[in-house]
Every structure is written in structure tokens, then in C-alpha cells.
C-alpha positions, -999 to +999 in steps of 0.1 A: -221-598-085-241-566-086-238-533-111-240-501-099-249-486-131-269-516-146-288-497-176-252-496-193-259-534-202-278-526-225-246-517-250-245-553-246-265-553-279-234-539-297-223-574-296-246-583-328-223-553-348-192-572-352-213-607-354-231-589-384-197-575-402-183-609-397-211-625-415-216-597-445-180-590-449-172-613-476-150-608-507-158-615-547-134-640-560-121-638-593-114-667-617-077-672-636-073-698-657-044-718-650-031-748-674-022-769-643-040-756-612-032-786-589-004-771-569-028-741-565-055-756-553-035-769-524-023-736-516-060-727-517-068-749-493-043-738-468-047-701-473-083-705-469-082-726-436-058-698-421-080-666-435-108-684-414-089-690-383-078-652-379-116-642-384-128-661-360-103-648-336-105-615-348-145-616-343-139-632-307-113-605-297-138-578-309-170-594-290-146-598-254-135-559-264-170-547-264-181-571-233-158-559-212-161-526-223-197-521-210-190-543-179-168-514-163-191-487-178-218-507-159-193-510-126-200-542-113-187-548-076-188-578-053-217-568-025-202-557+009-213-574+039-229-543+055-248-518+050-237-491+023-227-459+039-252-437+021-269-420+055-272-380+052-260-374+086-224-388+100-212-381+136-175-388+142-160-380+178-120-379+175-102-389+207-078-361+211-066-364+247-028-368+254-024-404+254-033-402+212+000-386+209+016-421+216+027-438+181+013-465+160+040-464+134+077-443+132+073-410+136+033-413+132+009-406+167-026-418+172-039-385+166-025-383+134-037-411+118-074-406+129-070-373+112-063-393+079-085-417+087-113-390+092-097-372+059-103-407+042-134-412+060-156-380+041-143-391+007-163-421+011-200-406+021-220-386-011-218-349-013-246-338+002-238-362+033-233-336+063-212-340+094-205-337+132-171-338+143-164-335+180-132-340+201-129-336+240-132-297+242-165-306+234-162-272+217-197-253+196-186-263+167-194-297+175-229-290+172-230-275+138-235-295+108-204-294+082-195-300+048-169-321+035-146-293+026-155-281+061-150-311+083-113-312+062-106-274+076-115-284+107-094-314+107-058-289+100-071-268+137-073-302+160-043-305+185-041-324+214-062-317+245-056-320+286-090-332+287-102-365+291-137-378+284-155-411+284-170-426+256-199-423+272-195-383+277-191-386+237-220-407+231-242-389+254-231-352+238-237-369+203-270-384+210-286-350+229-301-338+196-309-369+177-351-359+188-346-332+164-330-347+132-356-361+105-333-386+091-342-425+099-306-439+107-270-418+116-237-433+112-213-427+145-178-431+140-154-436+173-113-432+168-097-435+198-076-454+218-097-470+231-079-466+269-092-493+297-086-466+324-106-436+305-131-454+282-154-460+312-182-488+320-197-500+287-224-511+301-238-474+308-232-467+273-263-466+253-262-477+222-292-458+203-309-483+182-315-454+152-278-451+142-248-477+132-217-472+151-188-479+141-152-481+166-123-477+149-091-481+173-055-477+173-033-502+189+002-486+198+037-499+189+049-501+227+021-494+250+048-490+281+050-455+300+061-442+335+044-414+353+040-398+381+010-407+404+012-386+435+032-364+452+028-353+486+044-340+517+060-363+550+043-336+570+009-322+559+021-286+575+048-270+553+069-246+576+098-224+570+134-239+587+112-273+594+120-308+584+103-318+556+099-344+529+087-346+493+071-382+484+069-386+445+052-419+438+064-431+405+039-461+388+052-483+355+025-492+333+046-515+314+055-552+315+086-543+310+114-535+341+124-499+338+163-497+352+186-465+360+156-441+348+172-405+355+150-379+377+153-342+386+141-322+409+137-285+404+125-256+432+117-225+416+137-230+385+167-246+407+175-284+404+175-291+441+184-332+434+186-355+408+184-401+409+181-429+391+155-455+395+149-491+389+108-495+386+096-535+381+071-541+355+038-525+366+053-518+398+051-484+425+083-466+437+082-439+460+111-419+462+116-396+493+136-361+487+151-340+520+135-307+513+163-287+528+168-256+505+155-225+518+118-219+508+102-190+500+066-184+508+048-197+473+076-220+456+068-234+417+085-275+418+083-293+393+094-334+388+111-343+353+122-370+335+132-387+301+110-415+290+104-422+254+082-427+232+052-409+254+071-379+265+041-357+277+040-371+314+078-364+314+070-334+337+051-329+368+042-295+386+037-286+418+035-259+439+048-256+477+031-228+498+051-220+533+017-223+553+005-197+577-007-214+610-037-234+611-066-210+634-079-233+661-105-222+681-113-240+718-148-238+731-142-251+762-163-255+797-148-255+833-151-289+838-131-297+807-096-310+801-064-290+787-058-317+766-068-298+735-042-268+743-014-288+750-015-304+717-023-275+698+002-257+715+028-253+689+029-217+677+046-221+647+020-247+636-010-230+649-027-203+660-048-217+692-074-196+711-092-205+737-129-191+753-150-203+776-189-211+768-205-187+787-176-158+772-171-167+738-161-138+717-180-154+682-159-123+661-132-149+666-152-176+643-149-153+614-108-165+611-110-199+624-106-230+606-112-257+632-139-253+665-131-277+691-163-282+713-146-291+744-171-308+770-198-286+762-229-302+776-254-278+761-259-260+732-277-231+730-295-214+703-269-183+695-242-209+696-260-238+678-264-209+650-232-196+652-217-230+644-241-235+618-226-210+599-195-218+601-198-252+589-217-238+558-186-218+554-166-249+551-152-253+585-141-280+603-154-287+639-144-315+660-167-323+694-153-338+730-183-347+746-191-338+784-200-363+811-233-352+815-245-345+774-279-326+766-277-343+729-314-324+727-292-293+726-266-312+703-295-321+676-292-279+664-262-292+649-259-329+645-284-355+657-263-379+686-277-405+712-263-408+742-257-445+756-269-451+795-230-451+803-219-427+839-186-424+846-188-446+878-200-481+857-173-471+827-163-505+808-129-494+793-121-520+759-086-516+738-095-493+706-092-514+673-068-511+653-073-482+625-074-494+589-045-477+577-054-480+542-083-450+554-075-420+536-074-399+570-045-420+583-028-418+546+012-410+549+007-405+588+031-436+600+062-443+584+057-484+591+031-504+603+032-531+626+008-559+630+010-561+670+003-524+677-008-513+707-041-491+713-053-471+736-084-480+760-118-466+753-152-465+759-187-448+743-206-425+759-225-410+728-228-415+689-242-397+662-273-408+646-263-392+611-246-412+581-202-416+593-173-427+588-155-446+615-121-437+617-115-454+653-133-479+672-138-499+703-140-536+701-174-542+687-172-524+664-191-490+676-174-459+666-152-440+691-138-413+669-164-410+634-164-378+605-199-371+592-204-377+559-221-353+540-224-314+539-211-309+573-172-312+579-177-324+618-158-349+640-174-364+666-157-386+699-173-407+719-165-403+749-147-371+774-111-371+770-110-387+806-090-413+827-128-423+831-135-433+798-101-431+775-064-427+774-062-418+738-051-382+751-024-399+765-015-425+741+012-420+710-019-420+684-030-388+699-015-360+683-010-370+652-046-376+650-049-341+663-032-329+636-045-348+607-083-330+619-064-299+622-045-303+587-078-316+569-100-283+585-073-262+562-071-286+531-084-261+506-051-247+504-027-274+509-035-285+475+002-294+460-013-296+424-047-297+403-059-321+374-063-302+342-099-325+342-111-306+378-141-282+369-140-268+401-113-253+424-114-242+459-088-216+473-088-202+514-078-166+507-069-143+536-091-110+531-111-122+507-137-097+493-166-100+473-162-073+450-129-082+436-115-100+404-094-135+403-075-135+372-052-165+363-024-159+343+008-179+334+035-167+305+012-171+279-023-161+289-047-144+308-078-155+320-109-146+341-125-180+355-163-179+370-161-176+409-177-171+434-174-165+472-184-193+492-171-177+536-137-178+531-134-194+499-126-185+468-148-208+445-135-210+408-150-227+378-117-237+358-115-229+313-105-262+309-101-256+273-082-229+273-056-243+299-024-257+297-004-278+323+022-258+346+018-223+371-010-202+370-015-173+395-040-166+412-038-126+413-061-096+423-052-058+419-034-060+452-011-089+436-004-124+434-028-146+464-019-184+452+003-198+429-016-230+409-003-260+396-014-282+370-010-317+353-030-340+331-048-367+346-026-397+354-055-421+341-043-409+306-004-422+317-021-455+315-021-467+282-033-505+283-058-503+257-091-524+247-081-550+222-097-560+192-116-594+205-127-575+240-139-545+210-154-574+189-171-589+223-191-556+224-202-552+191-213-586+195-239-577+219-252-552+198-266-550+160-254-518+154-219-518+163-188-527+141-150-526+148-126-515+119-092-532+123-071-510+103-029-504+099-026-477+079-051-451+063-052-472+027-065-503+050-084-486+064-104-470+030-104-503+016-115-520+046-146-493+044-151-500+009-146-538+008-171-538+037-198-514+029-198-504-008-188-543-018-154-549-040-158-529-072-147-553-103-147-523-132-109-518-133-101-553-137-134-553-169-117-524-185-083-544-180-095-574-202-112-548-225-074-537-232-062-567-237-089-582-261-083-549-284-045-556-279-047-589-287-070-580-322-041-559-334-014-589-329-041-612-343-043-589-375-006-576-380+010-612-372-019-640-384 
């Protein structure tokens, strides 16, 4: 047992007042004769026996009084078993993101109790302690050093936020000015949820060894939800009076079976369809819907459902933009085949133009969005450089070899090697089968089959720079590759030739025609946008350098950063200042895209860190502690009982009471 004011012992010496009165506090007697005095002298005896008794009780009760009097002046306590939270400087990061808003108790959400626990928290520290509180806006305020009275106004402005951050984002913006504080040691407080799809890797957290940290999570009543995943489109073009299907993948999070869950679907304000789904415990469903309504050119949809008790993934926007045709632009030469044309030949999906080499008309390049290089078997220098600006633009080009390939010429634009292979000696093999689970081939067949059929091919050249094979031949070398990198190209292996391939004529053809086609234009096929993107890229038709983008939905107005990158509209999002739902895209001339946005679905997920996989990693470090704490008076005590001991001077000034209480009994009834 320790005192936190031990100089108060010294009233201790008040003890010898009492002892003293006790001995000096005696009484004259006076004599009276009596004739017979034997019946007195036994009442003597007894009275004097008793008188004796209730002052040494009396004198006890008075010495316990004054004992335990300046025992709770002194303040004993019981030491904690850390360290006592004295440090001048406190950092606290609050988790504020969307999934806090699920409840720990009735009617009480994460984020509300790490308010009061933060409240709580400040009460604890001394009065010149000064803090840091920072939530996932990572806002300037964050930076600045606060009072106590301070820290508790800023605790009534924190809401929830669409933002998501890692705790190694928090720790990282925490640490960045620890080389300029003085102080020795910093306390660093984490409430959050402690979320094993948001938290990140904990082993690139770096746990400065000049501050304590201390975690403090919140474990949720029912940590169940369902959201929405992905939506996306049967057909990745989006035309008026065409077929078309919207796929909403639905994922539970729970280990709990989720039956008859009602969903409605609404177009441009319209509920369009409505079902009800049966989702197994942490299972997928993907629910089709006809998209057979009438569309207008930019159309606002949005998915909604009732799930309880984390309601804020119970809607889902989206946006569906009736595309304008995809421009396709042949280079072709005259020894090349019309394969290209026919595929593209579909006016209402594309606009297709075709030049030969020698009479290309490169004004057509400024509107294009995918080159085909059709058997071109040199590459000059105006071309090479034409097509190096257009891929620094952010277009697309996809290259058919010729027979005869000068890949010296080819190297302007992407480094190739061309295999001793003549159209005479070609050894055709059967194409591998594509791993469907390639992004590229993503949606594009409705089944899969193990025995499917592929077309023959061979390889007559390959590019030298980093790829990704998308088709193959049978060992392994790549037929049809995408560059990875800078450079948006796709490059075939071989002439589209009875000599070397039938892919043109095979099933697999055109659809992966159209997925190059449909990727060269992705920029704005974009059905919705993570509130956590920093960056958004728009193809705008007449786009113009010296114009405004504004977004704007019902409530707000805003002027992002952007810039023009060719065709695109670059724009650094305010991802503090936005909500989820619409947001135009709008110039004087009027409204250019309509926006979409949602929150992350990593922050649907809610299975949580428990307390031994917490404990695991503050084992591995000295200066980490978990808090395990129900309620905002556990979780003061628990800080007390553990740092600043068990403090003993109510229950001294208790016994104080009752030693003065039981004087007064002793001297009224004794």
C-alpha cells in the first residue's frame, strides 16, 4: 500500500492527545461516612469496573477515529500494475468510419461510446496534460495541441465518416511529428473496432518505442450484416432498345442464414423490380434484373434494402450512362485481313474507321479510343510517334502482327522478338484454356465448361516487356498478352491467318474483341465510385482546358482539383466533404457525367479482432496494452485500477465514521 499524500501521516501524532486526556482526566473523590458501608462498597466495585470499561472503549474509538481520519487525508491506494498516466502529451485517434455506427449495447453505437470513453479518458490525465485527437478525416485540427475543455468541444462536432483508414495510416499521421516534441514518453490511445478487413497488416505497424499505446476496442452485440459487393452489367456496352442485365452480387457476413430478405430496385426515382432473397451464412448471391424500362441517356439507380441493426449499407448507388459508340480506329496494310471490320462492324456499338498505312489521316487519332495495328510490318517514325501519344493519352492499342515483322521498327513503341517461324514450317497447337477467374474474361461467359474447345494457334512474335497472358499456346508462351505498365497495348502473336490461327474464326473471337474494345473505353463505364478513391477519371467529349468541373448534388457544391490528362478529365475527389449518392459532373454548358457513390464494402464487413488475437499483439510488444471494457464506468475504473492503483481513502474515512459513531453509542448507552 502506497499514499499519495504521505506527509499527512504525520497527524498520526495526534494519537498521543486522547492517550494523554485518558491518563490526566481523572476525578477527586469525596469521602461520606456511612454507618454500614458494606452494601456500598459492592456497588463500588461494580460501578468502578464498568466506568473503566467505557474509557477504554471510549479512548479506542477516539484513537481508530483519528487513524483513520489521517489515513484518507493521506490517500492511500493499492499500486496499479502499470505505469501511472502522468505523460504531458496524449494522442488519441477515434475510429469514426461507418462500421462504428453498429451497437455495442441498446440503442448505443460504437462511436458513441468511444466518445464517452474519450470524455472519461481526459478526466483522468492532470490539467496541464495536452492532447491530439484525430479521426479518419485526418482533418488540421488533428495536428494542434488541445486542452481538456477543448478535446471535450471537439468530441460534441465528431460524426461518422465515409472514410476508411488503417491503423497504420493513424499511426503513421500520429508519429510524423514526434522528432519535434521534447517530452520523453507519449501515451497513444486507439478506439476502434478493430475491423479484420480495414485494420491492415500489423506487422507494418511500427510501434515507436518512445510512447505507450494503448487499444481499446469495441466488440458489437451481433456482428452480422449484408451488403452489396458489386454490381455490374451482362453486357459491358449499355445501349438504348438493347438487351441488357444488371448483376447485383449480394455477400452475408454473418454466420447466420439470412431468409426472404426484401430488395428494390429503383431507376431514376422509379422502382423498376422488387425480390426476396435467401443468402447462406457467409455466402454470395447474385441476383440478375431484365433491364427493360426505357433508359434515358444518364440514369441515377440505386439498390435498397432493410437489414437491421447496421442500416447504412442498406442502399447502393449507381449510375447507368446509355454509351455513345466505342471509336475504333484500323491501321491496316494490303496484305491484311478484314477480320478486324467484320467484328467491329456493329454501328450501334461502334464507330469503326478504317486507313491504310501509307494514307492514314492521324486527325482521326484525336477521337479514337482503340488503334488496331493490323499487319503492319513497319513502323515508321511519324507513326511510331503518333502512337506514342496516344497511348500517353490513355488509349488503348491492340497489334496483329504481319508475316514478315520489322520488330526494329516495333521497338518505337514496345520492344518484341520475333521467333524463326515462316508461314510455310507453321506448327499449329490447341490455345489453352483461359483462366476464367482473369479479370479480362470477368462476366464474359454465362457457364463454364471443363471440356471446352479452343482454337489452334501458333507464335510468331512476343514482346520482350513485362505482360500479362491472357491466352496461350500449349507451353505456355503467350499468344494474346496486355502490357503491364504505363502503356495500355495488346499484343497477338501471330497474323490472324489460316497459317498460323483460327481464333478469327472460332466462338472466343468476338467477345474477346469486345472485351479490348470495352476496356479501351473503361474510364467512363464506371457504374459507381468508392467514397475512399482519391482519384477519378472521366472521358468527356470536348473537353477543354480552360473550363470548370464542379460537382454538385442536393446539398452541396464543390470544385475538385483536376486536371486534363488527352481526353480525360482527371479529378482529385474532397473526400471529406462528400457524401454517398449522385453528384454531377457539370460545366457552364451543363451537366457532362452523372457520379455515383458508396462506402467501401470492406467496412460491410464487420468480423472484428478479438481480445486474445488483440492480447497476442501487445504481447509482442512492451508498450502496448488492450483495455477490455463494457461500459464507460469499466472502462474509468479499469484505467484507474490499472494505472493510478486502487485508491483505499473512502473506505479510511468510512471507518473514521464509524469509530466516531460508535464513541457516541459507547457514551450515551455504556
Amino acid at each position: 500500500m502506497n499514499f499519495l499524500y504521505p506527509q499527512f501521516l504525520l497527524g498520526l501524532l495526534t494519537l498521543s492527545i486522547p492517550i494523554i486526556v485518558h491518563l490526566f482526566n481523572f476525578r477527586k473523590t469525596k469521602k461520606i461516612q456511612f454507618s454500614n458501608n458494606l452494601f456500598l462498597k459492592n456497588v463500588k466495585e461494580v460501578s468502578t469496573a464498568k466506568r473503566k470499561l467505557k474509557h477504554y472503549l471510549t479512548l479506542a474509538a477516539r484513537l481508530l477515529f483519528i487513524l483513520f481520519l489521517v489515513l484518507a487525508f493521506a490517500q492511500p491506494f493499492i499500486p496499479g500494475l502499470k505505469e501511472s498516466l502522468k505523460n504531458d502529451l496524449v494522442y488519441v485517434y477515434l475510429d469514426n468510419s461507418y462500421s462504428m455506427s453498429n451497437e455495442v449495447a441498446q440503442d448505443l453505437t460504437s462511436l458513441d461510446q468511444g466518445i464517452s470513453f474519450i470524455d472519461e479518458l481526459v478526466g483522468i490525465y492532470p490539467q496541464n496534460t495536452r492532447f491530439k485527437l484525430l479521426t479518419n478525416e485526418f482533418l488540421p485540427s488533428g495536428d494542434l495541441l488541445k486542452t481538456k475543455n477543448e478535446i471535450k468541444d471537439l468530441l460534441a462536432e465528431i460524426s461518422f465518416s465515409g472514410i476508411g483508414r488503417t491503423l497504420e495510416e493513424a499511426n503513421n499521421r500520429q508519429l510524423k511529428d514526434f522528432l519535434n516534441i521534447k517530452e520523453d514518453k507519449k501515451d497513444i490511445f486507439w478506439l476502434s473496432d478493430f475491423q479484420r478487413s480495414t485494420v491492415g497488416d500489423w506487422q507494418r505497424i511500427n510501434f515507436d518505442t518512445s510512447a505507450n499505446y494503448y487499444l481499446v476496442p469495441f466488440e458489437y452485440r451481433a456482428p452480422d450484416n449484408v451488403y452489396i459487393d458489386s454490381i455490374y452489367l451482362s453486357s459491358p456496352f449499355l445501349l438504348e432498345n438493347e438487351k441488357n442485365s444488371l448483376i447485383i452480387s449480394f455477400k452475408n457476413a454473418g454466420n447466420k442464414a439470412v431468409e426472404d430478405l426484401p430488395v428494390k430496385l429503383f431507376i431514376n426515382d422509379n422502382q423498376v423490380a422488387n425480390t426476396s432473397l435467401t443468402i447462406a451464412a457467409n455466402g454470395t448471391l447474385d441476383e440478375s434484373f431484365e433491364l427493360t424500362q426505357s433508359l434515358k441517356r444518364i440514369n441515377r439507380g440505386k439498390v435498397s434494402f432493410e437489414e437491421f441493426p447496421v442500416t447504412f449499407d442498406n442502399d447502393f448507388y449507381f449510375t447507368l450512362n446509355v454509351d455513345a459508340r466505342v471509336d475504333v480506329l484500323e491501321i491496316r496494310s494490303d496484305q491484311s485481313s478484314n477480320n478486324v471490320a467484320q467484328v467491329y462492324a456493329n454501328d450501334k456499338l461502334f464507330n469503326f474507321t478504317s486507313f491504310p498505312v501509307d494514307n492514314l489521316n492521324y486527325n482521326a487519332v484525336d477521337n479514337t479510343d482503340l488503334i488496331v495495328l493490323n499487319e503492319v510490318s513497319t513502323i515508321s517514325p511519324s507513326l511510331a510517334n503518333l502512337l506514342l501519344g496516344f497511348l500517353e493519352n490513355n488509349g488503348t492499342i491492340a497489334i496483329i502482327p504481319a508475316q514478315q515483322t520489322d520488330v526494329n521498327t516495333y521497338a518505337r513503341i514496345l520492344p518484341v522478338r520475333e521467333k524463326s517461324v515462316n508461314g510455310s514450317d507453321v506448327l499449329k497447337t490447341t490455345l489453352r484454356t483461359p483462366d476464367l477467374s482473369n479479370p479480362f474474361f470477368a462476366n464474359m461467359f454465362i457457364e463454364s465448361d471443363d471440356i471446352f474447345e479452343m482454337p489452334l494457334g501458333s507464335g510468331k512474335i512476343t514482346t520482350l516487356a513485362p505482360g500479362e497472358t491472357i491466352l496461350s499456346l500449349r507451353n505456355r508462351d503467350p499468344f494474346l498478352s496486355r502490357v503491364v505498365g504505363n502503356r495500355n497495348i495488346f499484343l497477338f502473336a501471330a497474323p490472324l491467318k489460316e497459317e498460323f490461327t483460327n481464333l478469327h474464326q472460332h466462338a472466343i473471337f468476338v467477345p474477346v474483341m469486345y472485351r479490348i474494345a470495352s476496356l479501351s473505353n473503361v474510364l467512363s463505364d464506371d457504374l459507381y465510385y468508392s467514397l475512399n478513391q482519391s482519384i477519378v477519371s472521366l472521358r468527356v467529349d470536348s473537353i477543354s482546358k480552360n473550363v470548370i468541373y464542379k460537382l454538385k448534388n442536393e446539398d452541396q457544391e464543390l470544385i475538385p482539383a483536376q486536371r486534363i490528362l488527352g481526353r480525360d478529365l482527371i479529378m482529385e475527389l474532397p473526400k471529406n466533404a462528400m457524401n454517398t449518392g449522385y453528384y454531377d459532373v457539370f460545366n457552364d454548358s451543363g451537366i457532362k457525367k452523372v457520379l455515383s457513390f458508396n462506402y467501401n464494402p470492406d467496412e460491410s464487413i464487420l468480423a472484428q479482432y478479438d481480445l486474445s488475437a488483440l492480447n497476442e499483439v501487445a504481447g509482442n510488444h512492451e508498450n502496448v496494452n488492450v483495455y477490455n471494457a463494457d461500459d464507460t464506468n469499466d472502462f474509468t475504473r479499469s484505467l484507474r485500477e490499472l494505472h493510478s492503483g486502487i485508491p483505499l481513502w473512502k473506505y479510511m474515512l468510512t471507518v473514521s465514521l464509524l469509530a466516531l459513531l460508535a464513541e457516541i453509542l459507547i457514551i450515551r448507552y455504556l
